[in-house]
C-alpha atoms as one frame of an Amber mdcrd trajectory, in Angstrom:
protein
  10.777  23.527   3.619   9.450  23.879   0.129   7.027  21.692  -2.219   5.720
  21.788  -5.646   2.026  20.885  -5.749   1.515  18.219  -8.146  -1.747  20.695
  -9.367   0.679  23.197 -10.927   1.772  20.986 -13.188  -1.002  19.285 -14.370
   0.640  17.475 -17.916   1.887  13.727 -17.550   5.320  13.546 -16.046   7.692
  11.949 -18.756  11.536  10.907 -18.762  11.416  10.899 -14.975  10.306  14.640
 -14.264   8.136  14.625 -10.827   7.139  16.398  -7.608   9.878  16.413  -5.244
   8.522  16.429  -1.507  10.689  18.025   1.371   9.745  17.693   4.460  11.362
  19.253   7.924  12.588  17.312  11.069  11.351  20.398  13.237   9.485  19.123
  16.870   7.387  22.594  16.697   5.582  20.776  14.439   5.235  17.315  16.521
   1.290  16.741  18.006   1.692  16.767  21.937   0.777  13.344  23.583  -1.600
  15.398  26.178  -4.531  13.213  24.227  -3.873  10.737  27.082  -2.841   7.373
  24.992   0.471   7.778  24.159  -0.253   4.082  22.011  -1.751   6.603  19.756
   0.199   9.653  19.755   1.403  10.401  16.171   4.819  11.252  15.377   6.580
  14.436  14.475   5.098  14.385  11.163   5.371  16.412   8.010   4.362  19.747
   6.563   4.406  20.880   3.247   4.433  24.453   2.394   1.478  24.229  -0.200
  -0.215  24.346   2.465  -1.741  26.755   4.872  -2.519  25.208   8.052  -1.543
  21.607   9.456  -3.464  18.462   8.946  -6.080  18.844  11.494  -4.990  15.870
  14.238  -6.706  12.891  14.015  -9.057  11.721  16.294  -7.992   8.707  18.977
 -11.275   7.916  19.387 -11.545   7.108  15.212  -8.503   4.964  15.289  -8.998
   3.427  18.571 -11.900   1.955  16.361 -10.177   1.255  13.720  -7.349  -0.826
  15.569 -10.033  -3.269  16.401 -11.744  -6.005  14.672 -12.404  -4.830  11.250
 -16.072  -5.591   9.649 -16.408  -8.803   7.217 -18.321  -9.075   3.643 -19.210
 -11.931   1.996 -18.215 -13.006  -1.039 -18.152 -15.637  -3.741 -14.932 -17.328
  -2.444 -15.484 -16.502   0.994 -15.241 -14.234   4.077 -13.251 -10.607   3.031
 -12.251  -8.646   6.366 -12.037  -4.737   5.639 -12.010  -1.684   7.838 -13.780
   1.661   6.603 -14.010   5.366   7.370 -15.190   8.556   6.711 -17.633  10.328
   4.368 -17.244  11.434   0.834 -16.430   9.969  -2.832 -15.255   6.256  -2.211
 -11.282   5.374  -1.990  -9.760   2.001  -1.932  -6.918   1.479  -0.047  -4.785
  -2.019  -0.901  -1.692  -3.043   1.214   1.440  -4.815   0.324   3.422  -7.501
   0.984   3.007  -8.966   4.202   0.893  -6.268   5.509  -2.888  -5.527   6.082
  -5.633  -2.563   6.425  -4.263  -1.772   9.565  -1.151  -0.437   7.395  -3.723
   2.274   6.380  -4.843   2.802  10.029  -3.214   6.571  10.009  -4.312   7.315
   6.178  -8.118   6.410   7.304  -8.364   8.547  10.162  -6.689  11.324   8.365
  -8.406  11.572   4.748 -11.793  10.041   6.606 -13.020  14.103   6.615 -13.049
  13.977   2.775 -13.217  10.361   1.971 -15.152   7.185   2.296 -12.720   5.062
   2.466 -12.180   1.213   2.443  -8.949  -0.482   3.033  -9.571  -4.599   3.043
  -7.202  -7.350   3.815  -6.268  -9.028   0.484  -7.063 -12.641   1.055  -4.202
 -14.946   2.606  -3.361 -11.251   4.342  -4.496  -9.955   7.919  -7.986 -11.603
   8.733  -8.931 -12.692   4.920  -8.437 -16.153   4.606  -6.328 -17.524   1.533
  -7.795 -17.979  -1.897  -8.262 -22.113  -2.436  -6.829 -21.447  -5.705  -3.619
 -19.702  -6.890  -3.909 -15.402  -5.823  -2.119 -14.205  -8.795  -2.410 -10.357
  -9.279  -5.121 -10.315 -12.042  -6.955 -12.685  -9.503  -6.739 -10.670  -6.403
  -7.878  -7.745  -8.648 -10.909  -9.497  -9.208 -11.546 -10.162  -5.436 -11.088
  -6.268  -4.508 -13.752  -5.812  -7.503 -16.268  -7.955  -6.471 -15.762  -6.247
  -2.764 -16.372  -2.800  -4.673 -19.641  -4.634  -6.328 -20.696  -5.614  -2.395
 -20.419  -2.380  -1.169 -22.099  -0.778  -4.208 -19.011   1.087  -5.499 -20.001
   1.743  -8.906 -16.841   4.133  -9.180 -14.004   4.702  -7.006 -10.527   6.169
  -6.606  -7.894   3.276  -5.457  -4.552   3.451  -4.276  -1.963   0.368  -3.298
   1.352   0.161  -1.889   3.704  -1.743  -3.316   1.978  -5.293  -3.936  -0.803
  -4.199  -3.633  -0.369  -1.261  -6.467  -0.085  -4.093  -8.846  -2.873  -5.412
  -7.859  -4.573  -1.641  -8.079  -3.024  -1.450 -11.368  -4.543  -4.380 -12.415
  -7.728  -3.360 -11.622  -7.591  -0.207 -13.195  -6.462  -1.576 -16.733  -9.826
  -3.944 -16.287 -12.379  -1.758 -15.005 -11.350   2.054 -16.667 -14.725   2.572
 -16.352 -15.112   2.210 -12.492 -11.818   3.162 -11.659 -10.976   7.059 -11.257
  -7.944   7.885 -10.143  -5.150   5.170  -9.622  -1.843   5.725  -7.140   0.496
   3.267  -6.900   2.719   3.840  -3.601   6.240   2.456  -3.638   5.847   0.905
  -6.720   7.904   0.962 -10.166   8.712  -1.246 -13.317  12.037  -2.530 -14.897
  12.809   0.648 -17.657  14.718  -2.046 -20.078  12.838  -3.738 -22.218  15.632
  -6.472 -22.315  15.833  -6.633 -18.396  11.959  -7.249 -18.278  12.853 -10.291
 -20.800  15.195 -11.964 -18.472  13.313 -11.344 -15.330  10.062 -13.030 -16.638
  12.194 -16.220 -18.178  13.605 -15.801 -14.463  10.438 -15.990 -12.487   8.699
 -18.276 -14.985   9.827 -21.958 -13.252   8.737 -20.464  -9.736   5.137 -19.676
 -11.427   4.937 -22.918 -13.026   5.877 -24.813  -9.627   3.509 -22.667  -7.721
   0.610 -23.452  -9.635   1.463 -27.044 -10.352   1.942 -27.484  -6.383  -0.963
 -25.021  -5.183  -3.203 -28.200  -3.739   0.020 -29.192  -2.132   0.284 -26.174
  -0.561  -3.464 -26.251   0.508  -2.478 -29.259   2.796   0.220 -28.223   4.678
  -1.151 -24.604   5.228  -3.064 -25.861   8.600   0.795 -27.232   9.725   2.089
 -24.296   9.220  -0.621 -21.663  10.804   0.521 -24.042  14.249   3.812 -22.386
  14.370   2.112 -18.823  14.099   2.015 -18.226  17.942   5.472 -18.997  18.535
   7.190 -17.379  15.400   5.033 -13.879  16.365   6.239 -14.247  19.842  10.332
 -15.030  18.622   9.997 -12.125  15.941   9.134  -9.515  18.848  11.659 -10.184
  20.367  13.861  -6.764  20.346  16.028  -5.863  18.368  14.617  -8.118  15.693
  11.627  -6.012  14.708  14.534  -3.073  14.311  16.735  -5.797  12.574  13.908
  -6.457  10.292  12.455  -3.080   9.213  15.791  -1.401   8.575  15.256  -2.216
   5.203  12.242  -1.051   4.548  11.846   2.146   6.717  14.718   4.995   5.956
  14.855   6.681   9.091  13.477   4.589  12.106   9.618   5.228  13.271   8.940
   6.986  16.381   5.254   4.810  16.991   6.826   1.349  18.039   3.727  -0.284
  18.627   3.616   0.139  14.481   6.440  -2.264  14.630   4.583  -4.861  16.637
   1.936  -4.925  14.577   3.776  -5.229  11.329   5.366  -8.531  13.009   1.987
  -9.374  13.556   1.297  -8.861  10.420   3.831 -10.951   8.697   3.197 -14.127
  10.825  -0.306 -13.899  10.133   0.261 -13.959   6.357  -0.578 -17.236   4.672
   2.074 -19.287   3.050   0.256 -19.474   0.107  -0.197 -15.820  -0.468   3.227
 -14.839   0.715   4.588 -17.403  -2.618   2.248 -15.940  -4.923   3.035 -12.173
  -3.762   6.780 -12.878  -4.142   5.928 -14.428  -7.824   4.440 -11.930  -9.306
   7.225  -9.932  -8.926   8.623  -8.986 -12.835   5.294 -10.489 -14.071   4.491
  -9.288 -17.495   0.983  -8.749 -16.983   1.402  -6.254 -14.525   3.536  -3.878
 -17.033   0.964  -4.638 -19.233  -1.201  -3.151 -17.045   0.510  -0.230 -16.328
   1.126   0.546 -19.971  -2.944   0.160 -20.607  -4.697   1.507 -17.664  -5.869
   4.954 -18.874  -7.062   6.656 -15.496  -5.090   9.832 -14.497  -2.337   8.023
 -12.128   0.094   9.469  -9.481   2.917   7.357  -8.392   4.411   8.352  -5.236
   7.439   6.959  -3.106  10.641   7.699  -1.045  13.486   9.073  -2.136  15.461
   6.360   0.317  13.618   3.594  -0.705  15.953   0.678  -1.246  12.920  -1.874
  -2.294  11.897   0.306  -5.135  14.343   2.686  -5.580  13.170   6.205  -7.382
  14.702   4.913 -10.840  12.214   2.218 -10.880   8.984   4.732  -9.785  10.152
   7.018 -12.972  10.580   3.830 -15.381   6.728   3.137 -14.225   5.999   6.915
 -14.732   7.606   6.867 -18.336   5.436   4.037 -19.846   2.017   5.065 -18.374
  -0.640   7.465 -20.533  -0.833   9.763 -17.795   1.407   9.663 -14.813   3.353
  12.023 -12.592   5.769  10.923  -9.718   5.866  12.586  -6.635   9.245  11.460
  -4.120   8.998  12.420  -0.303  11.996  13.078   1.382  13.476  11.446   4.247
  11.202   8.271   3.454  11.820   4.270   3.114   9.534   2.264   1.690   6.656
   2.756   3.827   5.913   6.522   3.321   2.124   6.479   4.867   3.695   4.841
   7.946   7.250   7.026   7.991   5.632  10.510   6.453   2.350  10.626   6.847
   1.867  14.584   7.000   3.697  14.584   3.775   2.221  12.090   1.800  -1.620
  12.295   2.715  -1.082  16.219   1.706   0.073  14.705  -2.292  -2.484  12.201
  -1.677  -5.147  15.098  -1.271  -3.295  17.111  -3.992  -3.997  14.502  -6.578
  -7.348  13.066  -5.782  -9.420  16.814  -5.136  -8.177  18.535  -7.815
């Protein structure tokens, strides 16, 4: 089991050059479930060998907490639902596609002890009601930066997953003054300059039709949230949960309660967001951002990831100011869900040094 700490190489990764992650299937290493809730027992885990000791475990009674009703803020367009932990510098967690906070449930009990950190539901995701107007990426950014202004971030550190690292990006290319450190999890850019072309003429009649038909989509959004019950209840239904995150998760997930509540997760998302999420994929803005936001930036993913494949993390890496890429082993898509161990230790690599 070996590792190169992304500190020992401090210079921007270029032309695809990054930490490579290994991690070991060992069960010496797995946490016991003597805690007494095996809901909450944490998988086998990973370890990396920059580092001494093991992740100390995390506490049930912290995510107990956390797995219930997260706190709500107040903002300009509306209600924002969030969940928060720990003490420290601020960090912003943002979840992708179909997700929520409670993606980050494992991520805020474990980085909690050096942390304050804030993971919110993205509005039209988990218990944030949909934007009334369209949620394209630069607008979502704005909603995560007037929750900052609520909770009197001034600065902060943010990290997204996949989706929601656009939207990080985003932010970061708008605020470089407030914004730290940027990671982008599971998320990469089209290298080819020619590629990007087509792909934006591509998506460019979906945009137009989504914006065009948003107040359409405002009045059959009630119709649809009637259906929610049933589809969450047909979806959970094994072995469609299996069926479904084969192709996201590399090598199965030993917490199956996760994969109830990522069902849950998908039914709750709104219609409205899930269109606008699956839009902005390819959008130009978004490379734009990545090519202008000037914060120190780690980009970290799976090396089995079939949604954004390692290729695309290093194209993202290549056209950033100053980027390195970091690829965990054994990992899918979902690598604070499938790795944890391994990729809250490159989290903490990046973000205290």
């Amino acid at each position: 089991m070996s590792a190169e700490s992304p500190s020992d190489n401090p210079t921007p990764i270029r032309r695809g050059k990054g930490l490579r992650l290994s991690v070991t299937s060992s069960h010496d290493d797995a946490p016991t479930s003597e805690s007494g809730d095996p809901t909450l027992r944490r998988g086998q885990g990973l370890r990396l060998s920059i580092h001494d000791q093991a992740s100390a475990p995390q506490p049930a009674t912290l995510l107990r907490e956390l797995l219930g009703a997260p706190q709500v803020v107040e903002l300009s367009h509306g209600p924002l639902a969030y969940r928060a932990a720990g003490h420290g510098p601020p960090l912003v967690l943002l979840h992708g596609w179909a997700a929520s906070s409670r993606y980050w449930l494992t991520t805020l009990a474990d980085l909690s002890s050096d942390f304050r950190v804030y993971a919110p539901d993205l509005p039209g995701f988990g218990d944030s009601p949909a934007l009334p107007e369209p949620a394209t990426v630069a607008r979502q950014a704005q909603v995560v930066t007037e929750f900052a202004d609520a909770l009197g971030l001034t600065t902060f550190d943010i990290n997204g997953h996949s989706y929601g690292a656009a939207v990080a990006a985003s932010l970061a290319a708008a605020q470089p003054l407030r914004v730290k450190r940027l990671v982008m999890t599971s998320l990469g850019a089209i290298g080819n300059e020619i590629e990007r072309l087509i792909f934006a003429l591509a998506r460019a009649p979906l945009d137009l039709s989504l914006r065009v038909g948003y107040p359409w989509l405002n009045l059959i959004a009630p119709w649809v949230e009637l259906w929610r019950p049933f589809a969450t209840a047909l979806l959970c239904i094994p072995p469609l949960p299996q069926l479904m995150a084969a192709r996201f998760i590399a090598n199965g997930l030993r917490e199956k309660w996760m994969l109830q509540e990522g069902i849950v997760d998908l039914t709750k998302m709104d219609l409205r967001a899930h269109l606008m999420a699956v839009a902005s994929v390819g959008d130009p803005q978004v490379f734009d951002a990545l090519r202008s936001a000037p914060q120190p930036a780690l980009l970290i993913g799976g090396v089995g990831d079939q949604i954004m494949p390692p290729d695309s993390l290093q194209a993202a890496a290549q056209i950033m100011r100053q980027a390195r890429l970091a690829l965990i082993d054994q990992c899918g898509h979902i690598p604070m869900i499938e790795q944890p161990e391994a990729y809250h230790a490159a989290l903490r690599s990046f973000l205290l040094e």
